[in-house]
C-alpha positions as CSV (number, residue, x, y, z in Angstrom):
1,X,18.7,16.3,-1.1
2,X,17.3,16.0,-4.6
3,X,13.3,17.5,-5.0
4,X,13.7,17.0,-8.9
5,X,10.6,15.5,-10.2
6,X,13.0,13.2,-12.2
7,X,14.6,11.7,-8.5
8,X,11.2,11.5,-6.7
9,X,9.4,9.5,-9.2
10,X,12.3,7.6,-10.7
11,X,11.5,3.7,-11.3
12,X,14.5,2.8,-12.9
13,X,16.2,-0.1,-12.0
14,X,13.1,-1.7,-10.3
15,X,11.9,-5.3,-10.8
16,X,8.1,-5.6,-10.1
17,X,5.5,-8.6,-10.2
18,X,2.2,-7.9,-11.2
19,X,-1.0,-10.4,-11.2
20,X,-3.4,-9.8,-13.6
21,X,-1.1,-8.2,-16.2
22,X,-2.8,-9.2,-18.9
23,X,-4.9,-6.6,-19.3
24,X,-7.3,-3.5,-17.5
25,X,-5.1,-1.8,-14.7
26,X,-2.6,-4.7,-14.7
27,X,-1.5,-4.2,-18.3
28,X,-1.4,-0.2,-17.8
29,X,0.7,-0.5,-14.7
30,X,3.2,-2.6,-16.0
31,X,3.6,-0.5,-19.4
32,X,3.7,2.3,-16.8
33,X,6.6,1.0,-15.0
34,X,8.1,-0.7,-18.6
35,X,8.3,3.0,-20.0
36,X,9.7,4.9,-17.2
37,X,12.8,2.5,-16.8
38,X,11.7,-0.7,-14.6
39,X,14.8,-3.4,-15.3
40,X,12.5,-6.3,-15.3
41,X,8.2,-6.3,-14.9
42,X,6.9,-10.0,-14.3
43,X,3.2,-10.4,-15.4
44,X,1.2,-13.1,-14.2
45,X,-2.3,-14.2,-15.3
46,X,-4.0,-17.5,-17.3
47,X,-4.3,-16.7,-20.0
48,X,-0.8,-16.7,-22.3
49,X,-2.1,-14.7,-25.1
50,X,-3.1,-11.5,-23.1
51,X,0.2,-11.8,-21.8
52,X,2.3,-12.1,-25.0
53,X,0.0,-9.2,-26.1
54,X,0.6,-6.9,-23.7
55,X,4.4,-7.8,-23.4
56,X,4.4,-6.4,-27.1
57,X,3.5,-3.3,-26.4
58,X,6.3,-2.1,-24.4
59,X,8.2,0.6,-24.9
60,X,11.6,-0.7,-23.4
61,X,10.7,-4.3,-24.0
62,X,11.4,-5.4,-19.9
63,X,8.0,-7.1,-19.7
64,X,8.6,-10.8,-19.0
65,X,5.1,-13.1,-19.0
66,X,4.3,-15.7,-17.0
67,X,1.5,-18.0,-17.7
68,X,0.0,-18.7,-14.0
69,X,-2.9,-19.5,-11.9
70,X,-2.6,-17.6,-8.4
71,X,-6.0,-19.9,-7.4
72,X,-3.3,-23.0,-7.2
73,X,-0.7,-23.3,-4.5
74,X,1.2,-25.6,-7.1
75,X,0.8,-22.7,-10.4
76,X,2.3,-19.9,-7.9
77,X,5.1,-22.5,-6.9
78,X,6.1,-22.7,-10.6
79,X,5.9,-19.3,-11.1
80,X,7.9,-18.9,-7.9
81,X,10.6,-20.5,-9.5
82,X,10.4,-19.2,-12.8
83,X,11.1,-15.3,-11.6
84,X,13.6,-16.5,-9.5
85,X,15.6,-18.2,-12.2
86,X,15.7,-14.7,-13.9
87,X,16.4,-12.2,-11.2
88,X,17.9,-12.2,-7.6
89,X,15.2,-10.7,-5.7
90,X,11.8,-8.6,-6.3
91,X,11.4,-4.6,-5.3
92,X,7.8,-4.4,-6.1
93,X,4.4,-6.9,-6.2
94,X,1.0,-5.5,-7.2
95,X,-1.6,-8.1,-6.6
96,X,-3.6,-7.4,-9.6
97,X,-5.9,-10.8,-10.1
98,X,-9.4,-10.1,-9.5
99,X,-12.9,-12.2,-10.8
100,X,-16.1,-10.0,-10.5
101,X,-18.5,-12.6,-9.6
102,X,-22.4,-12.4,-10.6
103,X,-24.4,-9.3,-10.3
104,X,-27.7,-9.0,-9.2
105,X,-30.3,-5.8,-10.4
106,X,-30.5,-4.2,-7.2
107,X,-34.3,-3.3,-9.1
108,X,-36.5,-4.1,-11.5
109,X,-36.4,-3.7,-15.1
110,X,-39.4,-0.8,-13.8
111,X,-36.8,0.8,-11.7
112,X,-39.0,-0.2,-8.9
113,X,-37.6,-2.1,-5.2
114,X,-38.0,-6.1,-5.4
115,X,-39.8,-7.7,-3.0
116,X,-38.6,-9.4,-0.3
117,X,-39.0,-13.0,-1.7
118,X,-37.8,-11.5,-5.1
119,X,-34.6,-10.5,-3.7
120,X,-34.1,-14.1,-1.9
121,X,-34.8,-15.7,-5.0
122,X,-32.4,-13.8,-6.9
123,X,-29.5,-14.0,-4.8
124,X,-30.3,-17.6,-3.3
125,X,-30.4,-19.0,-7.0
126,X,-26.5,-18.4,-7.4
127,X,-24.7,-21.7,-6.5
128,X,-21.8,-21.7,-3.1
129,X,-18.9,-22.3,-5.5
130,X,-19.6,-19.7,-7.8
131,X,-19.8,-17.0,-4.4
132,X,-16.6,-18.8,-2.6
133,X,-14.8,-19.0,-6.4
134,X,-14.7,-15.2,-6.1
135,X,-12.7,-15.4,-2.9
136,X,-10.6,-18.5,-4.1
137,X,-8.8,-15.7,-6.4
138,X,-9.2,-12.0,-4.6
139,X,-8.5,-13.2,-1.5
140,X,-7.2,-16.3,-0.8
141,X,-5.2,-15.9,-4.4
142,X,-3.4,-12.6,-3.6
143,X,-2.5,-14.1,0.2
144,X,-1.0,-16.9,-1.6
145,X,0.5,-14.8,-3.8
146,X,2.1,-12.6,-1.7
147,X,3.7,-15.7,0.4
148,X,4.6,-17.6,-2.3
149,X,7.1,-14.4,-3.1
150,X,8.4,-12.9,0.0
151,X,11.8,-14.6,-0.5
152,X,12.2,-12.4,-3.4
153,X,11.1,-9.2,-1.6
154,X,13.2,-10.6,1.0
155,X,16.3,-10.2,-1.2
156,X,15.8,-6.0,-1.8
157,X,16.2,-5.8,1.6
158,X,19.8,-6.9,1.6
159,X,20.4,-5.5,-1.8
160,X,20.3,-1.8,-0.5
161,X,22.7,0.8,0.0
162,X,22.9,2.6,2.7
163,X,24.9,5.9,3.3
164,X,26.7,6.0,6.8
165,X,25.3,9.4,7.1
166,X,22.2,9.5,9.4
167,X,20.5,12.2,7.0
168,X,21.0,10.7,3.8
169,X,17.7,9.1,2.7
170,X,17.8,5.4,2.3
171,X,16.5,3.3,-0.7
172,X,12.8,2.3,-0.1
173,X,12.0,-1.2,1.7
174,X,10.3,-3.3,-0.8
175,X,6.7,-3.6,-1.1
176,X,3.4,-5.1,-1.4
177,X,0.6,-3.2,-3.4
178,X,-3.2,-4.7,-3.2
179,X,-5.7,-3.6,-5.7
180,X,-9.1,-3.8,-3.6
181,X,-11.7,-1.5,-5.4
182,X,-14.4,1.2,-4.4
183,X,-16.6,-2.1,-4.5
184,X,-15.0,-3.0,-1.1
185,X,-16.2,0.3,0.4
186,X,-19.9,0.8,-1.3
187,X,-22.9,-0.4,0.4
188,X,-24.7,-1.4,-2.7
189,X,-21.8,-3.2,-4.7
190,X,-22.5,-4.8,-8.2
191,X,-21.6,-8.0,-7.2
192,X,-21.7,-8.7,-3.4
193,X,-19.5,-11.6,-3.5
194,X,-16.9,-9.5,-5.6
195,X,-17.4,-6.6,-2.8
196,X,-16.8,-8.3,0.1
197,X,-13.8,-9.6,-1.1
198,X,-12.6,-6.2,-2.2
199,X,-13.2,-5.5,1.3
200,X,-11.3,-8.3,2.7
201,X,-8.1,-7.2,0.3
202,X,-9.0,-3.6,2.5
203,X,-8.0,-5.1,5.6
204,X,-6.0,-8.0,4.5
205,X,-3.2,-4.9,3.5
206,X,-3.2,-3.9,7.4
207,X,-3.2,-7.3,8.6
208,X,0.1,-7.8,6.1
209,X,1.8,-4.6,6.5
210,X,1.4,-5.6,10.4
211,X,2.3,-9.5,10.0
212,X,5.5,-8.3,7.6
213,X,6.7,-5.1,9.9
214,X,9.7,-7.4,11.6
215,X,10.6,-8.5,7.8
216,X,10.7,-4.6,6.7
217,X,8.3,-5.5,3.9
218,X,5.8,-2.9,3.4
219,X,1.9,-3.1,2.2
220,X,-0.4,-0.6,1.1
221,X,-3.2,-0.9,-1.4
222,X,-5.6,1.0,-3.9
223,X,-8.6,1.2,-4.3
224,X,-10.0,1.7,-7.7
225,X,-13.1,3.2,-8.8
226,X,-14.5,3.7,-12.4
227,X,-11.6,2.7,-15.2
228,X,-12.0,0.9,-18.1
229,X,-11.6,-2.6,-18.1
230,X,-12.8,-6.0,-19.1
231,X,-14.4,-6.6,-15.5
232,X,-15.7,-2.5,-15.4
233,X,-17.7,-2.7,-19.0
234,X,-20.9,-3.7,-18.0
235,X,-21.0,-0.7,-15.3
236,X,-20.5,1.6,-18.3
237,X,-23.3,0.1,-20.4
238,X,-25.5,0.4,-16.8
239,X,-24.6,4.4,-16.4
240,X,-24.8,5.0,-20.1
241,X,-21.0,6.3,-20.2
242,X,-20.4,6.6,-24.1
243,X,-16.4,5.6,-25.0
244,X,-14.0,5.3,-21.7
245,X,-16.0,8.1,-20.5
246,X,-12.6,10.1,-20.1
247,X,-14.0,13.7,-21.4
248,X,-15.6,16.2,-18.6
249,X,-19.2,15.6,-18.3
250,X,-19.1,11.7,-19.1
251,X,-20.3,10.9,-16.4
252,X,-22.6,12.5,-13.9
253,X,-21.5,14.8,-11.3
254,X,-24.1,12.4,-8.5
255,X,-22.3,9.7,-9.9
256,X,-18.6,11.1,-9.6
257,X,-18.2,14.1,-8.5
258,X,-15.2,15.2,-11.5
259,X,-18.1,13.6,-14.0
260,X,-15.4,11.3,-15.2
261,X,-14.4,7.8,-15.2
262,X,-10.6,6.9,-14.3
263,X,-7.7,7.1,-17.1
264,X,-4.7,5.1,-17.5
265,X,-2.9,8.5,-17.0
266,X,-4.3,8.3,-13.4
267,X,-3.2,5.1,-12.4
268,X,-0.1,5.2,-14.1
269,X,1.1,8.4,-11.8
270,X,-0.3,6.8,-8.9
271,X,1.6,3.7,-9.4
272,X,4.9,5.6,-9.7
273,X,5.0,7.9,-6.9
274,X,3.8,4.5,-4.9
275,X,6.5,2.2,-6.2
276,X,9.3,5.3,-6.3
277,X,11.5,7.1,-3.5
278,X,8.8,9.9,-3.1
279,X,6.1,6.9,-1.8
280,X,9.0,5.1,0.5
281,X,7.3,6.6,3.5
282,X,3.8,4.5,3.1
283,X,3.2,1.8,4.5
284,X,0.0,-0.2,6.0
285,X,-2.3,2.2,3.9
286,X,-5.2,2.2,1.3
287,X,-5.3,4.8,-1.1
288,X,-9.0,5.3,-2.2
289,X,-9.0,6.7,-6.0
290,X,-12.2,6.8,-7.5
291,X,-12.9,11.2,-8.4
292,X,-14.8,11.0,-5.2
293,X,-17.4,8.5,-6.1
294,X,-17.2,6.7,-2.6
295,X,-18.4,10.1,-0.9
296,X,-21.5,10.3,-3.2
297,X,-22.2,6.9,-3.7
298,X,-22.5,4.9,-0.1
C-alpha cells in the first residue's frame, strides 16, 4: 500500500474528454491533466480556434481538439466517432459546456427593490427560446453527452487489472464529472434560467450515478463558485473585484468568506485527486467549491 503523494494523485496514463475545453475551467482542467501525465485529453467545444489555442499550450502536447456542438444529437455522433477512431476506450468525461443565459438586476440602478410590475416586466420581456436555449446545452447537452460516450467508458471497465488478492486496491471505475455551479444552489442567481439548470446538472449526477450503478460507471460533480472565466467576468465588474481577484482581501469576507475568488491552482488539485486513485471511492456526489460563498450568500 503506497500513501506517496506521487501514487494517490497520479493521472498518468488516463484518457479524459472534456466539454467546453476551450477555455475558463475547461481549458485549466485539461492543461491540468496534459501536465501531470494524461495519455490523451479530448476537448470539445464550437468554436475551433479556442480549441487549437488551448491545445498549444500544453506542456506534454496530449491535448487532441474536437470541433463540436453537444446542443446536436448529430455534432456528438461525429464526435463519438472521431475519439473513438483514436483510442480504445475513455477513463474520464468532465461535462464542461455551459451558456449563462441573461441576467436580470435583482435592483435598481438606486440599489432600491423593483416593483412588482417592474420585476414582471423585466423578466417577462426575455423571449422562451432564449430561457429553454440555456437548458438545450447545460442540461439536455451534457445528458446527451454523456450517452453519446458511455461505450467508451464502457471500455475502462474491461481494460483493468485486477490483482487476485482481495486487499490489493483495484484501478478506479471510470467516470462521469458534471460541472453544475454555486448558481445551482443560490437563491438569488444572476441568471435564473442559467441557475436552474445548474441545479438540474445537481441532481442529474445522482440520477446518473444511480441509472449507471449496474454499468460500474461512476458520477459525481462540482460545483464551482467564483473563478475567472469568460461566463464569470461580468460578476467581477458587479463586486468590483480588481484583476482575478486571487490576492487575500479581493474580495469581501460577506461575500466569500476566504475574500477570494477561485484559482486555476484550486481546480486543478481538485480535478486530480477526483480523476486519480485517491478519489476512486466517490461516486454519486457533488463537491461544492466556492471558499464558502454558498454559506454566506443564500
Amino acid at each position: 500500500m503506497s500513501l506517496n503523494a506521487a501514487s494517490l494523485f497520479s493521472v498518468q496514463g488516463l484518457v479524459a474528454v472534456i466539454t467546453g475545453g476551450g477555455t475558463g475551467l475547461g481549458r485549466t482542467m485539461a492543461l491540468a491533466l496534459d501536465a501531470n501525465g494524461a495519455a490523451k485529453v479530448f476537448i470539445l467545444g464550437r468554436r475551433e480556434q479556442t480549441l487549437q489555442e488551448t491545445a498549444a499550450q500544453a506542456t506534454n502536447k496530449t491535448i487532441i481538439p474536437v470541433a463540436t456542438d453537444i446542443s446536436s444529437h448529430a455534432s456528438l455522433e461525429a464526435a463519438y466517432q472521431a475519439i473513438a477512431a483514436h483510442t480504445t476506450h475513455i477513463d474520464l468525461l468532465i461535462g464542461n459546456s455551459a451558456v449563462p443565459g441573461s441576467a436580470v438586476p435583482r435592483f435598481n440602478p438606486d440599489g432600491s427593490q423593483p416593483t412588482l410590475t417592474e420585476f414582471r416586466d423585466r423578466h417577462f420581456a426575455k423571449s422562451m427560446p432564449e430561457f429553454t436555449n440555456v437548458f438545450d446545452v447545460n442540461v439536455t447537452g451534457s445528458y446527451y453527452t454523456i450517452l453519446a460516450l458511455l461505450p467508451l467508458l464502457d471500455k475502462a471497465n474491461h481494460r483493468r487489472v485486477l490483482s487476485s488478492s482481495p486487499d490489493e486496491l483495484a484501478p478506479p471505475r471510470p467516470q462521469v464529472i458534471l460541472i453544475s455551479s454555486i448558481g445551482g444552489i443560490l437563491h438569488h442567481p444572476a441568471s435564473v434560467a442559467y441557475g436552474l439548470s445548474k441545479a438540474a446538472v445537481l441532481h442529474m449526477v445522482k440520477v446518473m450515478s444511480a441509472l449507471l450503478a449496474p454499468y460500474l460507471i461512476r458520477v459525481n460533480g462540482i460545483a464551482p463558485g467564483l473563478f475567472w472565466t469568460e461566463l464569470s467576468r461580468p460578476l467581477f465588474r458587479t463586486f468590483g473585484i480588481k484583476g482575478r481577484g486571487l490576492a487575500d482581501g479581493s474580495v469581501p469576507a460577506s461575500n466569500i468568506p476566504i475574500t477570494r475568488a477561485g484559482a486555476p491552482q484550486d481546480l486543478a488539485g481538485l480535478v486530480l485527486w477526483m480523476a486519480s486513485a485517491s478519489g476512486g471511492f466517490l461516486n454519486g456526489d457533488s463537491i461544492v467549491y466556492d471558499g464558502g460563498r454558498s454559506k454566506v450568500s443564500l
